[in-house]
Backbone as JSON Lines, residues from 0, in Angstrom:
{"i":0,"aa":"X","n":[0.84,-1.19,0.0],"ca":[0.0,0.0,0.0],"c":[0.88,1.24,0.0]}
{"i":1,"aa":"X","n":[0.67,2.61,-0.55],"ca":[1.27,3.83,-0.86],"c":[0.18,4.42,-0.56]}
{"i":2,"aa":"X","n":[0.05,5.67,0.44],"ca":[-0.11,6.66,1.06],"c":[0.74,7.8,0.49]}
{"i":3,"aa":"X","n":[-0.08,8.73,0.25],"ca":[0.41,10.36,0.82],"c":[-0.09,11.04,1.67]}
{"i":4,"aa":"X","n":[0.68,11.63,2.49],"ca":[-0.31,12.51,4.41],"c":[0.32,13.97,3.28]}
{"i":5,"aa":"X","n":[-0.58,14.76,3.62],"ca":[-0.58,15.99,3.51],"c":[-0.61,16.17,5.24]}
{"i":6,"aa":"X","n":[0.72,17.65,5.27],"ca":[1.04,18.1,6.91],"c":[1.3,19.28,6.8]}
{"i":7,"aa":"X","n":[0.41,19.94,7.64],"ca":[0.66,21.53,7.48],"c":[0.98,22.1,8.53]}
{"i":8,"aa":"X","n":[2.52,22.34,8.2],"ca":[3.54,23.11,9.23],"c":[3.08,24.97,10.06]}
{"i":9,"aa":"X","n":[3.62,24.91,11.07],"ca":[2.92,26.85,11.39],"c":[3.88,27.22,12.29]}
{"i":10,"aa":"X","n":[5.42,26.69,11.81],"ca":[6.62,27.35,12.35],"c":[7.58,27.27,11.29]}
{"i":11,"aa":"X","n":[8.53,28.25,11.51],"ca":[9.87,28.08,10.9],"c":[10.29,26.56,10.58]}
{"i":12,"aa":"X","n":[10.64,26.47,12.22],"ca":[11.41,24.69,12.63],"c":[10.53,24.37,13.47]}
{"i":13,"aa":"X","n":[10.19,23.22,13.39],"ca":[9.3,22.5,14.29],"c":[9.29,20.7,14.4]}
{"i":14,"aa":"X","n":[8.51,19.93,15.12],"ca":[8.56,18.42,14.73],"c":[7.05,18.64,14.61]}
{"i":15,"aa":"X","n":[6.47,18.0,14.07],"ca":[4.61,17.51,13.76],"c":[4.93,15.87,13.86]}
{"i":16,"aa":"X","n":[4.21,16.06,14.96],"ca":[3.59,14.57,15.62],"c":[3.44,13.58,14.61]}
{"i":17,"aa":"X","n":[3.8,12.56,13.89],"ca":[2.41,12.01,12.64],"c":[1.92,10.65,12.77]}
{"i":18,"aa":"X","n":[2.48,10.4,14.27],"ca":[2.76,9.11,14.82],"c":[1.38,8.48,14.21]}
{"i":19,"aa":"X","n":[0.43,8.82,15.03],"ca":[-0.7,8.47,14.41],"c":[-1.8,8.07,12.96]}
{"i":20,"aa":"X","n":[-1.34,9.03,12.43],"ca":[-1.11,9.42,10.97],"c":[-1.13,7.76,10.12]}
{"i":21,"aa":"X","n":[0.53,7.69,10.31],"ca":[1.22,6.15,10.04],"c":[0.79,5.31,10.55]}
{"i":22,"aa":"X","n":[-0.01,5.3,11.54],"ca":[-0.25,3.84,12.13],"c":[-1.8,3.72,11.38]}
{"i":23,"aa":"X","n":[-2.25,4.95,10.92],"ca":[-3.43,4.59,10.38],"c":[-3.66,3.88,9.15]}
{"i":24,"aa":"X","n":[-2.43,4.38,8.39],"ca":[-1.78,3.66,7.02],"c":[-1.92,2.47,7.0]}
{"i":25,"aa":"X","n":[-1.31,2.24,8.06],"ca":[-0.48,0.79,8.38],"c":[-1.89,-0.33,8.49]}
{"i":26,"aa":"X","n":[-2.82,0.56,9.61],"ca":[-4.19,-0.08,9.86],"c":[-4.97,-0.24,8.64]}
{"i":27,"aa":"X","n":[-5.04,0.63,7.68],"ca":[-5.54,0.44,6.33],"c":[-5.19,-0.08,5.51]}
{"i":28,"aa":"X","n":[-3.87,-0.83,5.55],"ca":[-3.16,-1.87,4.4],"c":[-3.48,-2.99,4.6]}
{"i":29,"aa":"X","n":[-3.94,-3.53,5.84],"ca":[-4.45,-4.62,6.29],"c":[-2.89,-5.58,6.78]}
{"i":30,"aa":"X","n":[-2.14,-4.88,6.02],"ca":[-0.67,-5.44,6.54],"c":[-0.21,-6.06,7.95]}
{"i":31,"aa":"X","n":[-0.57,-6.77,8.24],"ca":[0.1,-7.47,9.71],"c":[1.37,-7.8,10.01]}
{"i":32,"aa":"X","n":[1.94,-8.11,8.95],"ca":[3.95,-8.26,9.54],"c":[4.31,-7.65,8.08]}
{"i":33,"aa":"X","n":[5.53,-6.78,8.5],"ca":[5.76,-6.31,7.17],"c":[6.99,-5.11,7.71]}
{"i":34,"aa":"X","n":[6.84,-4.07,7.08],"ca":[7.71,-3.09,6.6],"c":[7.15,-1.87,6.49]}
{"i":35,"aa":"X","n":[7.28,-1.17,7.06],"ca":[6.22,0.71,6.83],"c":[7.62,1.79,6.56]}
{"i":36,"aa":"X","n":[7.91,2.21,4.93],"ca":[8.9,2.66,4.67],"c":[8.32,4.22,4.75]}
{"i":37,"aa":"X","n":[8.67,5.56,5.39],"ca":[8.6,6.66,5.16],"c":[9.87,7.7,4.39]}
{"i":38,"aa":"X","n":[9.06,8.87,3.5],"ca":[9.86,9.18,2.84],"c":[9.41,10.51,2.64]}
{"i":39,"aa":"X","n":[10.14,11.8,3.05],"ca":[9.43,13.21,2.93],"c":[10.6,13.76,1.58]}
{"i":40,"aa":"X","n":[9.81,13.87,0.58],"ca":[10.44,14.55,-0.52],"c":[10.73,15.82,-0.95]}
{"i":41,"aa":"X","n":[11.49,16.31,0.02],"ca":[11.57,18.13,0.41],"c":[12.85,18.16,0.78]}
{"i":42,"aa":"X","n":[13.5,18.68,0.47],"ca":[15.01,19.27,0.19],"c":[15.03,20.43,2.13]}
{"i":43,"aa":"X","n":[14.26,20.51,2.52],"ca":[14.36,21.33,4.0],"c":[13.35,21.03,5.19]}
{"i":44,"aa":"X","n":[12.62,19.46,4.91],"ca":[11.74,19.08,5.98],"c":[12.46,17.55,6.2]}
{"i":45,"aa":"X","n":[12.36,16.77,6.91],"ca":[12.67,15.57,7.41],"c":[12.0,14.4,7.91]}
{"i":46,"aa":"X","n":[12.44,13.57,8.48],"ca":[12.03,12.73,9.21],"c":[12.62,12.27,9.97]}
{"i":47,"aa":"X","n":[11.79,12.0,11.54],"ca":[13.03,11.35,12.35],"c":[12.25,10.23,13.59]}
{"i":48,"aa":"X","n":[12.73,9.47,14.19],"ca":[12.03,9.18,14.98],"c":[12.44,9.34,16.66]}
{"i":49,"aa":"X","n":[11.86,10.25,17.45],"ca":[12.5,10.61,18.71],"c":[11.11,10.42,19.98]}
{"i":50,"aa":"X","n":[11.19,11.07,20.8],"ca":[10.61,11.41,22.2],"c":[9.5,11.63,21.98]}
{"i":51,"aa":"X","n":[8.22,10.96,22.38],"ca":[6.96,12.25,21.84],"c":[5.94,12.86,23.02]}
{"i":52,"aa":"X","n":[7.16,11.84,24.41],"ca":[5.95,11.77,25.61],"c":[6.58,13.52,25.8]}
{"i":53,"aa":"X","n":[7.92,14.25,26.03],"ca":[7.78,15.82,26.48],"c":[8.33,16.38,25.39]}
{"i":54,"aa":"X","n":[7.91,16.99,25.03],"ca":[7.82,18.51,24.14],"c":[9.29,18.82,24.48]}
{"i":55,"aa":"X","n":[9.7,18.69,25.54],"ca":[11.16,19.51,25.76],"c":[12.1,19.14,24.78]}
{"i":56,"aa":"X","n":[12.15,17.61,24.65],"ca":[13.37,16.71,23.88],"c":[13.18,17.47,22.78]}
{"i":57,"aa":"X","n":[11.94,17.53,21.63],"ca":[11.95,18.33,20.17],"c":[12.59,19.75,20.73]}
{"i":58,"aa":"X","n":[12.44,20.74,21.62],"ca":[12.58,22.06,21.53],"c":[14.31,22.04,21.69]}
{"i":59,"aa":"X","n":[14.9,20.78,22.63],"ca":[16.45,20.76,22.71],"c":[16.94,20.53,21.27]}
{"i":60,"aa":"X","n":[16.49,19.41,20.47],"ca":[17.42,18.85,19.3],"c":[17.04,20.4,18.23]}
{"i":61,"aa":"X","n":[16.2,20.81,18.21],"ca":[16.21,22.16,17.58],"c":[16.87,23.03,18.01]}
{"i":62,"aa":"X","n":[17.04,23.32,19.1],"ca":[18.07,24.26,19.89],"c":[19.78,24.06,19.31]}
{"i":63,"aa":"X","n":[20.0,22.32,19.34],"ca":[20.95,22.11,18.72],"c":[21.41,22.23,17.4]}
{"i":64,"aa":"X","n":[20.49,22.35,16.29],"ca":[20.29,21.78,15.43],"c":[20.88,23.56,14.51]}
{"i":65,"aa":"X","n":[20.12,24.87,15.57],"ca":[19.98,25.91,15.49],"c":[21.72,26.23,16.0]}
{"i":66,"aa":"X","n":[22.46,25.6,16.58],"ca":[23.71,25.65,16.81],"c":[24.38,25.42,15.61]}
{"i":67,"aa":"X","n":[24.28,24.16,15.34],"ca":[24.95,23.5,14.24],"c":[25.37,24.34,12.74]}
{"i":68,"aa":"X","n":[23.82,24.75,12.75],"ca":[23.31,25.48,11.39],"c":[22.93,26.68,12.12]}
{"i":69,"aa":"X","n":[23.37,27.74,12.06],"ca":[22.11,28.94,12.92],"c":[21.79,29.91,11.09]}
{"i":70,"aa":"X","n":[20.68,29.96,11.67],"ca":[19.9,30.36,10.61],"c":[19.76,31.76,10.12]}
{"i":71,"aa":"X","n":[20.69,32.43,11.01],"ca":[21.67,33.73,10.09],"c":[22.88,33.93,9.97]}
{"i":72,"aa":"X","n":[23.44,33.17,9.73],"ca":[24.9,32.68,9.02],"c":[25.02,33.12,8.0]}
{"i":73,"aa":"X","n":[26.14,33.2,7.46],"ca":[25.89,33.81,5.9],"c":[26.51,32.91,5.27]}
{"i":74,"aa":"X","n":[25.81,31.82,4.18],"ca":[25.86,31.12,3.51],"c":[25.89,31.2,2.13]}
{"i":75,"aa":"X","n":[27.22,30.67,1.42],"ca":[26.74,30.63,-0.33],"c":[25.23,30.87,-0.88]}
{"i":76,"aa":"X","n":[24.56,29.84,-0.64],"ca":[23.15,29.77,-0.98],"c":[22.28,30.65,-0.34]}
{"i":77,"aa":"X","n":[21.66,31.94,-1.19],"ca":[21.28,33.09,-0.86],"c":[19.95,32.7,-0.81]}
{"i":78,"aa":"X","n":[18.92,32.06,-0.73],"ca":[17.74,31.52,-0.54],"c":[17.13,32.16,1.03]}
{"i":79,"aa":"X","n":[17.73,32.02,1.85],"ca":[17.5,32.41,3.09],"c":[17.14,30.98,3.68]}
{"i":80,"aa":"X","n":[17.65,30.0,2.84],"ca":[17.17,28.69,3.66],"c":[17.93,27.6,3.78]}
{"i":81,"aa":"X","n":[19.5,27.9,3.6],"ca":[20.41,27.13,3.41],"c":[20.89,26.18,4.74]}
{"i":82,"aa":"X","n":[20.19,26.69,5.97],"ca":[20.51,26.36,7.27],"c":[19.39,25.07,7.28]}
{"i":83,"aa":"X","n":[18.12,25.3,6.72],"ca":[17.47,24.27,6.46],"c":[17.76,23.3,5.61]}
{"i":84,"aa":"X","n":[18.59,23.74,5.13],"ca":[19.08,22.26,4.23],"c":[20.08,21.43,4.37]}
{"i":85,"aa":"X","n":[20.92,22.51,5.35],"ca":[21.83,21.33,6.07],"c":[21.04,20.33,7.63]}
{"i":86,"aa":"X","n":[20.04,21.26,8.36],"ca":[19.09,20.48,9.03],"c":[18.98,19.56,8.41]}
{"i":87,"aa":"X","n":[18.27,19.4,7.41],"ca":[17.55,18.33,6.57],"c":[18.62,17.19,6.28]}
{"i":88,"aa":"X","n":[19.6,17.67,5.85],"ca":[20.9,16.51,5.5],"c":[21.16,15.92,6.94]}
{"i":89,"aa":"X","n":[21.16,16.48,8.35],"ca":[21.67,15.84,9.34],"c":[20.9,15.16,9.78]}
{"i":90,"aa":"X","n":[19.29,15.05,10.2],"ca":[17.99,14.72,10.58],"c":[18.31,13.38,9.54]}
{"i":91,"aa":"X","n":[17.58,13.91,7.88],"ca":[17.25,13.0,6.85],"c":[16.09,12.6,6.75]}
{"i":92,"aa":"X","n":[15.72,11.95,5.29],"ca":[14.69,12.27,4.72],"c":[13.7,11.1,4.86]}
{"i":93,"aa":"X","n":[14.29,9.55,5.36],"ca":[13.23,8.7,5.43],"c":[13.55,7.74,6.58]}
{"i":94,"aa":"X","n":[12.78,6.8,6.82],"ca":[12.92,5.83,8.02],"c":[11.96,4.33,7.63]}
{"i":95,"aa":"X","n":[12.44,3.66,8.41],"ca":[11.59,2.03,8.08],"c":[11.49,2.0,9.6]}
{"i":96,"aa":"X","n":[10.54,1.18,9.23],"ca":[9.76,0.48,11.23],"c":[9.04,-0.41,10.95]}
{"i":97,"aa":"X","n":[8.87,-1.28,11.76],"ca":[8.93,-2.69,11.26],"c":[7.62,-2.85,12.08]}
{"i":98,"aa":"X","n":[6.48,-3.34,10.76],"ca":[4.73,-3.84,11.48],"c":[4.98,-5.35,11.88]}
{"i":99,"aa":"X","n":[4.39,-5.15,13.37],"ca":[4.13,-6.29,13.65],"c":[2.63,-6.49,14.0]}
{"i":100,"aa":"X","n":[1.76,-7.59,13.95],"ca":[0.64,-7.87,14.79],"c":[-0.28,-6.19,14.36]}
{"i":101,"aa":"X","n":[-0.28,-5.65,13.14],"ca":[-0.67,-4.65,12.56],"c":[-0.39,-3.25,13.33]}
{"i":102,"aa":"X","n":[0.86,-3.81,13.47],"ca":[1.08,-2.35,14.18],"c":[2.7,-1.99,14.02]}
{"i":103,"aa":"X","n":[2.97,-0.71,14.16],"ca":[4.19,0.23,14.54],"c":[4.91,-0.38,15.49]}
{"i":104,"aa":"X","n":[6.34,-1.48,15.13],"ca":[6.69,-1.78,16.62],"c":[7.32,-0.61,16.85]}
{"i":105,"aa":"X","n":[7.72,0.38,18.17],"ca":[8.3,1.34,18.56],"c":[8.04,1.24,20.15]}
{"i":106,"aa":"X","n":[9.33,2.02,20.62],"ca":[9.63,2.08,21.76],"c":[8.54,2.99,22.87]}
{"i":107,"aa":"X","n":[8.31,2.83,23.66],"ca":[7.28,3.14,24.55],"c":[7.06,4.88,24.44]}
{"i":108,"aa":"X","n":[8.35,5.33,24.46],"ca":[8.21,6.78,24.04],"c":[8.25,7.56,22.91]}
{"i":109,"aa":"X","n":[8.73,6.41,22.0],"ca":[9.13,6.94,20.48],"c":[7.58,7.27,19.76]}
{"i":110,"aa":"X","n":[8.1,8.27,18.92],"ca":[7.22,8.68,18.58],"c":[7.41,9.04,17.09]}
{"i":111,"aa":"X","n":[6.42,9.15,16.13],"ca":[7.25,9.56,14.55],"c":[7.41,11.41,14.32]}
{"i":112,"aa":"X","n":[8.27,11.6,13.62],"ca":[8.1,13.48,13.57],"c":[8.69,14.13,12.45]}
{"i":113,"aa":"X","n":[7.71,14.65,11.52],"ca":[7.93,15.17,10.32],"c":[8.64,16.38,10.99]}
{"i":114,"aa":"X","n":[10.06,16.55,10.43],"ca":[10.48,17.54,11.16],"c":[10.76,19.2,9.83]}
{"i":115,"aa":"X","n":[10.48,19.9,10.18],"ca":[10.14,21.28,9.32],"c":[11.07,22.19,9.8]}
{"i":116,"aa":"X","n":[11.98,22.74,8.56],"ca":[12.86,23.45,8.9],"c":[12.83,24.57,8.04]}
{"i":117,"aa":"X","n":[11.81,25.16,7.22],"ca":[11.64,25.68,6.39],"c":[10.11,26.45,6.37]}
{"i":118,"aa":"X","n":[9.53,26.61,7.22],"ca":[7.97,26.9,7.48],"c":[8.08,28.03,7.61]}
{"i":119,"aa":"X","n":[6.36,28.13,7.63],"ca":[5.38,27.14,7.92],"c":[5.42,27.01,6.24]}
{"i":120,"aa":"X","n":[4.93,25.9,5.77],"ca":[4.65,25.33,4.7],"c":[3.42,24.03,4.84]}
{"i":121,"aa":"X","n":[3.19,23.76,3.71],"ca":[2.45,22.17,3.53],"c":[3.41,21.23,2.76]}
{"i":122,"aa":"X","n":[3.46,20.33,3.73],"ca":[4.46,18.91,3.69],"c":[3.9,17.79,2.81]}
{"i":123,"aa":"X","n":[4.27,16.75,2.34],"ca":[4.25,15.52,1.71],"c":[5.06,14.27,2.71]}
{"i":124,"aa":"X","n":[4.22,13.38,2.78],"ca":[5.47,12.22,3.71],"c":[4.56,11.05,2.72]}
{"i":125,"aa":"X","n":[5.46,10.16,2.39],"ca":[4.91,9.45,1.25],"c":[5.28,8.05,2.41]}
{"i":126,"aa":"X","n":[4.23,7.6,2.45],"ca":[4.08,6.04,2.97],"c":[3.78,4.8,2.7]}
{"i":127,"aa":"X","n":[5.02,3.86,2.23],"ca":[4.49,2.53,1.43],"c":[4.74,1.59,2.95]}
{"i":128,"aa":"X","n":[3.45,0.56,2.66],"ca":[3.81,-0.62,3.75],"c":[3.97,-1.51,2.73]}
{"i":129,"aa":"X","n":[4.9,-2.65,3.57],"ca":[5.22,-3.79,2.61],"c":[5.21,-5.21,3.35]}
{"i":130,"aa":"X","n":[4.22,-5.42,3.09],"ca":[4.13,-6.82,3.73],"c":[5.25,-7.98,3.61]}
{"i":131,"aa":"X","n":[5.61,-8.86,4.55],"ca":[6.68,-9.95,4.59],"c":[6.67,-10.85,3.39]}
{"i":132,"aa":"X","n":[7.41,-10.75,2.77],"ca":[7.53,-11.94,1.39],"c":[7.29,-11.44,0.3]}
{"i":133,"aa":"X","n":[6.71,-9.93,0.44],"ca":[6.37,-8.79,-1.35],"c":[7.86,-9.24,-1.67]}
């Protein structure tokens, strides 16, 4: 099964939750053991999978992230968004998680997070599940 989530960002940098999102995919493929590949096709948004029980963990790795890259630097690439695109290269653009028993196996706190470094905008996260033996 192939999914597209439409996600509409309302910050600069941010994470959007989509945990849910994906598991609904996943629930609609009928897929029970398999493969749930994600893939955001944007050159300055991401994907990652981190913390989703406190808000703090997203506001630190952005804090860092805003170190790494700070977003008035003066960069070759005159776009005004070049800091987002090295975000995007360090984060990255897709992830696999593995369905079991029709579901997202993931860690008790993990959580999924379209991460936006370029907002606010409207996102694309393209979602194929793949059942065991395709």
């Amino acid at each position: 099964m192939f999914k597209k989530l439409e996600i509409s960002t309302g910050s600069r940098a941010e994470f959007v939750d989509i945990t849910d999102l994906v598991q609904g995919v996943v629930s609609e493929s009928g897929v029970r053991e398999g493969i749930c590949f994600l893939f955001v096709p944007h050159t300055t948004a991401g994907i990652t999978i981190n913390e989703n029980w406190d808000p703090s963990v997203r506001r630190d790795i952005i804090t860092v992230l805003n170190e790494a890259a700070p977003p008035n630097r003066h960069y070759a690439h005159t776009e005004g968004n070049a800091d987002a695109h090295i975000k995007t290269s360090i984060v990255g653009s897709s992830a696999f998680l593995i369905v079991s028993g029709g579901r997202l196996q993931m860690g008790t706190w993990q959580g999924i997070f379209l991460a936006e470094f370029d907002g606010p905008r409207r996102r694309r996260v393209l979602v194929r599940v793949i059942p065991d033996g395709a």
